[in-house]
C-alpha positions in Angstrom: 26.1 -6.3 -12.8 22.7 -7.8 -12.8 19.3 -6.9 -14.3 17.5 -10.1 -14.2 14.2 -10.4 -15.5 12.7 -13.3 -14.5 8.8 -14.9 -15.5 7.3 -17.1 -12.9 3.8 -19.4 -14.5 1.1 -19.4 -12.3 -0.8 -22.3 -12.8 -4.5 -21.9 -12.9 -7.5 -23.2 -10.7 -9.2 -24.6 -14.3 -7.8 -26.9 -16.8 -5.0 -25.3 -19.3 -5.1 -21.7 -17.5 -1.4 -20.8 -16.9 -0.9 -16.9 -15.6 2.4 -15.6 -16.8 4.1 -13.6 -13.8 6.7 -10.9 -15.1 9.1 -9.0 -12.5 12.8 -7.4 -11.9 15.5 -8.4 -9.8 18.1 -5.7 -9.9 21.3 -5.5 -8.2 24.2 -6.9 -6.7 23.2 -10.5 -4.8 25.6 -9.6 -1.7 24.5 -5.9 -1.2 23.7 -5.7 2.0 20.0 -4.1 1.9 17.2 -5.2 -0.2 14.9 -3.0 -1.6 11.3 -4.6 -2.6 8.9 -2.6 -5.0 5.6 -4.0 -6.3 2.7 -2.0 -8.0 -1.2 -3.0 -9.2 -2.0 -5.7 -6.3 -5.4 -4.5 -7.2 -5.4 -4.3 -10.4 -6.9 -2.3 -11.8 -4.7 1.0 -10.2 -1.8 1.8 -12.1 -0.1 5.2 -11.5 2.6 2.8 -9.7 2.9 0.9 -12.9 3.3 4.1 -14.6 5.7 5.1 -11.8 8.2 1.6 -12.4 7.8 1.9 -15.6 9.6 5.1 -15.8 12.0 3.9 -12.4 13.4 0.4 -14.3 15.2 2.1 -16.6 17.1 4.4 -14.3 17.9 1.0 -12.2 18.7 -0.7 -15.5 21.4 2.8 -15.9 22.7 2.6 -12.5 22.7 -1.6 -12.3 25.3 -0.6 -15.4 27.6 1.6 -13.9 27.7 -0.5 -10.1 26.0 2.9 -8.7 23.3 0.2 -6.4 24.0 -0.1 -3.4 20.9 -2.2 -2.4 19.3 -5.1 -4.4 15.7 -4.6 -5.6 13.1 -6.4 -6.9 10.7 -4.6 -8.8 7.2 -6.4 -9.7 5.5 -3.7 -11.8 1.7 -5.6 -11.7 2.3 -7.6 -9.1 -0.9 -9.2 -9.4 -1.7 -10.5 -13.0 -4.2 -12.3 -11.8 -6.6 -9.6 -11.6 -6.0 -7.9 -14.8 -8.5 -10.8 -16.3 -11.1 -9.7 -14.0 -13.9 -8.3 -16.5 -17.4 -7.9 -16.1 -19.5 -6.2 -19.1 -16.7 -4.0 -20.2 -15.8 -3.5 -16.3 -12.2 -4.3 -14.8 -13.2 -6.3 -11.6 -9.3 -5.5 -10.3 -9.8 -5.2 -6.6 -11.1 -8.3 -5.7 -10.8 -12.1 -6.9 -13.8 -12.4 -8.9 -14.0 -16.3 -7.5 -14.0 -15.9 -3.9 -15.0 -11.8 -3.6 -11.9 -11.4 -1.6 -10.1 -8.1 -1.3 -6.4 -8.8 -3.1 -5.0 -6.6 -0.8 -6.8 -8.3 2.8 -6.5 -11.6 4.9 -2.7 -11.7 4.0 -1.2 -14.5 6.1 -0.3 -14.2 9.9 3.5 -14.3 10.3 3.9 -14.4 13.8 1.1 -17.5 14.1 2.7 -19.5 11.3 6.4 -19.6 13.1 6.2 -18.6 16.7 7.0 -22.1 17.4 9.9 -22.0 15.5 11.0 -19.1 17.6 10.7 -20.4 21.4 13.2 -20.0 23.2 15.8 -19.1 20.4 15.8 -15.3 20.3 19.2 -13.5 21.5 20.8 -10.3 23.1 22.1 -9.9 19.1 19.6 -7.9 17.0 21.4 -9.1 14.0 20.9 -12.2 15.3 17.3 -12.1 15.7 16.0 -11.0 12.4 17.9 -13.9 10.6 16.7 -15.8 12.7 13.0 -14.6 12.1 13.7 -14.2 8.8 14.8 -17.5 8.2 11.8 -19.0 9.5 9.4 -17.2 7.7 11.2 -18.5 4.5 11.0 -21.9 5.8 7.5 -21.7 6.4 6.7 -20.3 2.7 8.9 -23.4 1.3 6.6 -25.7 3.6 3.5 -24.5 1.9 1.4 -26.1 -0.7 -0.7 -23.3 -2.4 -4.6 -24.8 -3.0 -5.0 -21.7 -5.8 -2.9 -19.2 -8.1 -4.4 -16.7 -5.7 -2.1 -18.8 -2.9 0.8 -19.1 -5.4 1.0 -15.2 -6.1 0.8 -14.6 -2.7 3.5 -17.0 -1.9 5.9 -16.0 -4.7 5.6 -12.1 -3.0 6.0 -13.0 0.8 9.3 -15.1 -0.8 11.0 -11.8 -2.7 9.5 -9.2 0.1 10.2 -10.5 3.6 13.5 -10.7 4.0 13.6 -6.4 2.4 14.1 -3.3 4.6 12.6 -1.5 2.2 8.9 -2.3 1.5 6.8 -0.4 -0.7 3.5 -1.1 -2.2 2.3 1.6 -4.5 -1.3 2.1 -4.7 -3.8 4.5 -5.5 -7.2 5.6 -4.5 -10.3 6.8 -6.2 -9.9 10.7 -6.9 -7.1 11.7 -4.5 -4.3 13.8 -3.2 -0.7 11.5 -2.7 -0.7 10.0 0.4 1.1 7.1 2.6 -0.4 4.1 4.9 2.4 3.1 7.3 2.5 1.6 10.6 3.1 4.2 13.7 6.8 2.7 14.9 8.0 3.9 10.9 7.5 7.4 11.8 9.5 9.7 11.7 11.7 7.3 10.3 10.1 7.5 6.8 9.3 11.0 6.9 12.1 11.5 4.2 9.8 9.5 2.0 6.7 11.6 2.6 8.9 14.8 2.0 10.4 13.4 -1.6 7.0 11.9 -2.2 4.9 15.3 -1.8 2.3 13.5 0.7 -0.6 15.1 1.7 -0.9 12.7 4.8 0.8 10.0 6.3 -1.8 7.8 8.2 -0.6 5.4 10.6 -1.7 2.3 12.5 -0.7 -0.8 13.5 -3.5 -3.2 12.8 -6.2 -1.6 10.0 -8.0 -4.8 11.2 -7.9 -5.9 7.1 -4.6 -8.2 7.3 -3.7 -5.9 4.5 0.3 -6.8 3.1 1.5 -3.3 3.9 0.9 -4.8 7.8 2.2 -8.4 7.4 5.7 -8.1 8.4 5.3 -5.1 10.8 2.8 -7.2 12.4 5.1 -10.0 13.1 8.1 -8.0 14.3 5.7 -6.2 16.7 4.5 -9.4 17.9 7.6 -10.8 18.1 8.9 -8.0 19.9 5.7 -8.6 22.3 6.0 -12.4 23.1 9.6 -11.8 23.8 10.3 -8.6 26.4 13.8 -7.9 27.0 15.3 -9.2 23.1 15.9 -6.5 20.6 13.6 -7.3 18.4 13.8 -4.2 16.1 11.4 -3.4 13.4 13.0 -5.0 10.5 11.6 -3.7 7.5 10.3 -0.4 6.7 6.9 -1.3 5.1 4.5 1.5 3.3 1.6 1.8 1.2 2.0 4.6 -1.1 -1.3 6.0 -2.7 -0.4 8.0 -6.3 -3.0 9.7 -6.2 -6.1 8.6 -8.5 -7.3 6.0 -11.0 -7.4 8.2 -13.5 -4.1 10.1 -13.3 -2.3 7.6 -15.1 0.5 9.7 -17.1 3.9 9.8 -18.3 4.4 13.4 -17.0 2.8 11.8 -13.2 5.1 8.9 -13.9 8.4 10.4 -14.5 7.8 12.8 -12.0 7.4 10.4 -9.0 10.1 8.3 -10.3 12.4 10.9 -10.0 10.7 11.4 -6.6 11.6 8.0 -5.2 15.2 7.7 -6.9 15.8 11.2 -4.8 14.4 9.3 -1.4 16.6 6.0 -2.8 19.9 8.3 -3.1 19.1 9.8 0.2 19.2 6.6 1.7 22.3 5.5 0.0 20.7 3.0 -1.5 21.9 4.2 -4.9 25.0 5.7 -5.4 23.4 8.9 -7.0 23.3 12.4 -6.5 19.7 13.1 -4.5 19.3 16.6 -5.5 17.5 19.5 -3.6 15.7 18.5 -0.7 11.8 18.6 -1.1 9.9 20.7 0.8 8.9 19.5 4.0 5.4 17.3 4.2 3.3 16.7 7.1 4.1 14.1 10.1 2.5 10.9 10.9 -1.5 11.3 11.7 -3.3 8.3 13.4 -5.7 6.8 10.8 -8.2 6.8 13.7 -8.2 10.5 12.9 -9.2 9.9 9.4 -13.3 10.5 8.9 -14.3 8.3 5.9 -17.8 9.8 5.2 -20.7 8.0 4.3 -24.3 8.3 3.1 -27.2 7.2 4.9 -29.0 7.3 1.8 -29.1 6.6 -2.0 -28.1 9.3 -4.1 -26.3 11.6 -6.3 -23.2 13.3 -5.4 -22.7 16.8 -5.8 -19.7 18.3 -4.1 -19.2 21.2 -2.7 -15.7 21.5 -1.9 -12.1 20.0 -3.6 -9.4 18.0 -3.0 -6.9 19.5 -0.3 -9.6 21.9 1.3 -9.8 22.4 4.6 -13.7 22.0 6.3 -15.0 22.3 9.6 -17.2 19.6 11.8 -20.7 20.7 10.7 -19.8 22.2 7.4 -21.8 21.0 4.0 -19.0 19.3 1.8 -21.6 17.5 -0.5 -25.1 17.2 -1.0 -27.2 14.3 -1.7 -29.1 14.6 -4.9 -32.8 12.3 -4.0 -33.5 10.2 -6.8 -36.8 8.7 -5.0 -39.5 9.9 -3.0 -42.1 12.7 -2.8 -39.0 15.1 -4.2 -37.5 12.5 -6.0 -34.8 14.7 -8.5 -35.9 18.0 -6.6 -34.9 17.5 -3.0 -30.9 18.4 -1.8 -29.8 16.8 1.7 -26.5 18.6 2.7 -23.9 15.9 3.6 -22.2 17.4 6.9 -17.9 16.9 7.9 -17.6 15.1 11.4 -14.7 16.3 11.9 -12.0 19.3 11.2 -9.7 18.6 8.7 -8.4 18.4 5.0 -10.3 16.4 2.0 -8.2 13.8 0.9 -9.9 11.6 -1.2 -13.2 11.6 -3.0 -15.7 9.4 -4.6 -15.4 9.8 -9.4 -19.0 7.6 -9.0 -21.4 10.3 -8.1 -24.6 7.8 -7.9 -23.9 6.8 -4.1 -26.0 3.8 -2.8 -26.9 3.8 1.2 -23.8 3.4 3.0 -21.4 4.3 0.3 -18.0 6.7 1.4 -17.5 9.2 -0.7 -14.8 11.2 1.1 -11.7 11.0 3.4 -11.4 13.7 5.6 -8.1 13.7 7.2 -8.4 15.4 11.1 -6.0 15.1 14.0 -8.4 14.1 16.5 -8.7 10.2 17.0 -12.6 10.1 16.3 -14.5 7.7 18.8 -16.5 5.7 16.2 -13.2 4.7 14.6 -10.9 3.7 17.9 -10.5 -0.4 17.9 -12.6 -0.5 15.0 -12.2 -1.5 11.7 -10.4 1.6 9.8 -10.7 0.5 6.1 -13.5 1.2 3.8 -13.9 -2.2 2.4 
């Protein structure tokens, strides 16, 4: 049996700063699928924390009695960098304070880094293929010499994650309804994961334009697949980002809850030897995130909204207004914020003081919207 914990120190970008990296590996070494979980890349969202915290024990249980059939690693605040990100009594966890980059953007380019490597190598073996991907990619993250404990952390994940067929990167948003990000050749195939997982929406795409980590290795098999026409080149590793809802609903009873959620999709997949239970109900399909309206004010203002989480709107219909706080009706005047699409609310803004060009709303549709074809689909 094995329930490793293991402590990785990140050495800092000033003198004497050492970061302390905590994580799980769980599992028997020759199982033959690997399982990678990782919560908190920004850090300052932690229903998936909540979520592990409440999942490690049951692994620790099952690691006991040989019931794993996969091996997992488990990173629980995968970025403990970010956790020292405070500015007058604010957690800074979304971004590297240092550089103002997005933790969870500009993740490395696979297929750029190794496509050499791969010339003329590829087989008629699947099998084949993927090792031989996969062993690249960890030859390249040997190679590298990380210039910051930013680089280190990132390296340290790409080493435990890419080599999983199992990916999942649990997030959340702002004020919001459970939802998935996946890439569009993972559906259906993970629709058992939005059923056990009670998601809203599944949005799909295969390039968010943000080189975000839930895209890094379906990006490369894609491309791999591309470059080479003919070789099965399949799509390796099921990779998702899984939103638990908001920052706020960090609790033991959400926790335990969506634990027991995933260890039902973990036993339906065999990957532990487990009873699943009852099915869940079944959740929506797969929705292009081009479909996805992130609504935004033209204006500064306060928020007042007019409708909740999980309502349906129309195009056209008031789902906010815009409070003016200058102006000749400055704290009198209401502009009613208009849906530009049909659809359901998904997320919404907690900060009601909006400045121009802030979203305050996802409003998930069906209709690939023309603003948001080929464009960049994230709101940061």
């Amino acid at each position: 049996m094995s329930f490793q914990r293991k402590t990785v120190p990140l050495r800092g970008d000033t003198p004497g700063e050492v970061t302390e990296f905590t994580y799980y590996v769980i599992g028997p070494e020759n199982a033959p699928e690997k399982v990678h979980l990782q919560a908190a890349l920004h850090a300052d969202e932690h229903p998936g924390t909540m979520l592990l915290h409440h999942l490690l024990p049951m692994l620790r249980q099952a690691d006991d009695r040989g019931q794993l059939r996969a091996r997992f690693t488990v990173m629980p605040l995968v970025n403990p960098l970010g956790l020292s990100n405070r500015l007058l009594r604010h957690h800074v966890g979304r971004y590297d304070t240092n550089t103002g980059i997005n933790y969870n953007r500009r993740w490395p380019d696979l297929f750029t880094a190794i496509r050499s490597q791969l010339s003329g190598r590829l087989s008629e073996d699947e099998v084949f293929n993927v090792n031989l991907i996969r062993k690249a990619v960890a030859q390249w993250i040997e190679a590298q010499q990380p210039r910051s404990a930013a680089e280190q952390l990132r390296l340290l994940v790409l080493r435990e994650a890419h080599d999983a067929e199992f990916i999942l990167d649990l997030h959340c948003d702002d004020d919001s309804l459970i939802h998935i990000y996946t890439s569009p050749e993972l559906m259906p195939e993970l629709q058992d994961l939005a059923d056990w997982m009670g998601a809203a929406a599944t949005l799909t795409a295969a390039d968010s334009g943000g080189g975000s980590f839930d895209e890094v290795l379906p990006q490369l098999y894609r491309k791999v697949a591309q470059a080479n026409p003919g070789k099965p080149v399949p799509m390796a590793s099921a990779t998702a980002t899984l939103e638990y809802r908001g920052q706020a609903d960090v609790f033991d009873h959400f926790g335990a809850e969506d634990a027991r959620r995933l260890w039902g999709f973990l036993a339906g997949r065999n990957l532990v030897d487990s009873d699943a239970g009852a099915p869940p109900p079944a959740m929506p399909g797969g929705t292009p995130f081009e479909a996805t309206e992130i609504l935004r004010v033209d204006r500064p203002g306060l928020v007042a909204y007019r409708v909740d989480l999980g309502e349906r709107v129309s195009k056209g219909q008031p789902v906010a207004d815009l409070i003016a706080l200058d102006g000749p009706e400055a704290f009198m005047a209401r502009t009613p914020i208009l849906a530009g699409t049909d659809g359901f609310v998904l997320t919404r803004a907690s900060h009601k003081y909006a400045q121009r060009g802030s979203a305050i709303m996802k409003i998930v549709g069906t209709v690939p919207l023309p603003g948001r074809k080929g464009a960049y689909l994230l709101e940061d």
